[in-house]
N, C-alpha and C positions, 0 to 999 in steps of 0.2 A: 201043692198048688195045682188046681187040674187045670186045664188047655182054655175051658171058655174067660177064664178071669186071663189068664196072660194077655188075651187077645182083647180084653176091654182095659188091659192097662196100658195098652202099647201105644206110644207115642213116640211119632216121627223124630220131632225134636229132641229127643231124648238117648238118639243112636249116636255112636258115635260117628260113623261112615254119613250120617246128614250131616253129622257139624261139619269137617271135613271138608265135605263138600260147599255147605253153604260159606265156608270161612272162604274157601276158594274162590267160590263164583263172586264175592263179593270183591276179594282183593282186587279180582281181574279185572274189576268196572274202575275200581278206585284206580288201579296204574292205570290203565287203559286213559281211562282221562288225564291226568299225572302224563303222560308219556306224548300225549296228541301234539303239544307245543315240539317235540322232538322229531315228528314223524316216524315213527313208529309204534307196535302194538304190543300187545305181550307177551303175543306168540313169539313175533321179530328180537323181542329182546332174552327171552330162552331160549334164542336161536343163536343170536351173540354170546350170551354167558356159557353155555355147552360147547361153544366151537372155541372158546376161548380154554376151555377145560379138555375139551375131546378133539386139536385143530387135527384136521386131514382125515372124520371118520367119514360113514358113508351117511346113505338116509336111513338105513334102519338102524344105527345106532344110536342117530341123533333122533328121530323118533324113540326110543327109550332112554335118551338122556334127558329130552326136554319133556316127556310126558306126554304128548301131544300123537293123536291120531295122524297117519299120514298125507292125508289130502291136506286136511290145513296144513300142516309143514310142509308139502311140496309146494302151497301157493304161496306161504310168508318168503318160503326160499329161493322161489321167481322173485317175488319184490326184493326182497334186501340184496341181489344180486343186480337187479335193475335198479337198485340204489347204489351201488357199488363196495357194498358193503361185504359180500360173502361170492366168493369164486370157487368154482365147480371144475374138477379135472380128472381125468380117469385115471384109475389106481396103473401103477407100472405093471401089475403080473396079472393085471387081470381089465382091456379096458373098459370091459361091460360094468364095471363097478364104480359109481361116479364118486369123487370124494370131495367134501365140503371143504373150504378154509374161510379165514378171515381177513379181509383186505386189511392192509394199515387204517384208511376208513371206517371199517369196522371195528377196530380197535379203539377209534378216537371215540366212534359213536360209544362203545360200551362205558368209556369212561366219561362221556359223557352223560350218561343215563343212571351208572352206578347211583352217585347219592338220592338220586329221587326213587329207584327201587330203593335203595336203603333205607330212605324216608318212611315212604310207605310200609313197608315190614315191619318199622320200629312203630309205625303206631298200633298196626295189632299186637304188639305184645307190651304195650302201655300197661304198665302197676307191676310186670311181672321182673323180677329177682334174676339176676343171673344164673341164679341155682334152679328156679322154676323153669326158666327157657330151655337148659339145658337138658331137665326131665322128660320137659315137653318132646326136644327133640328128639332122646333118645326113646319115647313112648312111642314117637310118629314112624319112626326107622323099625321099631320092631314090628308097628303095623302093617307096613308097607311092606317090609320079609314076608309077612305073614300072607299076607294077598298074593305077591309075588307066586309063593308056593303052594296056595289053593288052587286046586284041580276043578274045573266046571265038572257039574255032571251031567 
């Protein structure tokens, strides 16, 4: 097949890094709204579920736990801290290293918020099989290794 036909087949929609992405951007709208009645957003509630997974890491951790670029996560983490939700305290051997945790608060809120992330998750994968989700997921995890270990050039 030579280069000019690749380039007139190629369709956006048809990568898998767009779906991906567009599956993403969209969930985020759907919790986002799902989540308003709660106060907070979906960054705040990645922020909860991580700290609840990773309690006492720092920022650059939970920036790679939650996915999320640092400046948003340093703002969601001014709020949910001005909510009272997540407390900030410097590591004991080092105290330039600030470490996140979860209030009791934040704890409530997560369980709070659980079933309607639940909700929402369970409709993107509406018609699919136990056994498809599980493909899926394991498809996504080796994507995301993959990426992980791609070198920009």
């Amino acid at each position: 097949m030579d280069g000019s036909h690749e380039q007139t087949a190629f369709r956006l929609g048809a990568t898998p890094t767009y779906l991906v992405r567009a599956i993403a951007e969209r969930n985020f709208v759907n919790l986002k709204r799902k989540l308003e009645r709660f106060g907070i957003g979906p960054v705040g509630w990645r922020i909860l579920g991580a700290l609840r997974e990773h309690d006492g890491c720092n920022i650059a951790q939970l920036a790679d736990a939650t996915a999320t670029d640092r400046s948003n996560l340093s703002r969601a983490v001014i709020e949910l801290e001005r909510q009272g939700f997540v407390t900030r305290s410097p590591a004991p051997r080092d105290r330039r290293n600030i470490l996140l945790s979860l209030t009791p608060e934040g704890h409530r809120k997560f369980d709070d918020v659980l079933p309607v992330v639940l909700r929402v998750t369970g409709e993107s994968l509406d018609g699919f099989s136990r056994e498809e989700t599980d493909q899926l997921m394991a498809l996504l995890q080796r994507m995301a290794a993959n990426v992980r270990r791609a070198v920009p050039d």
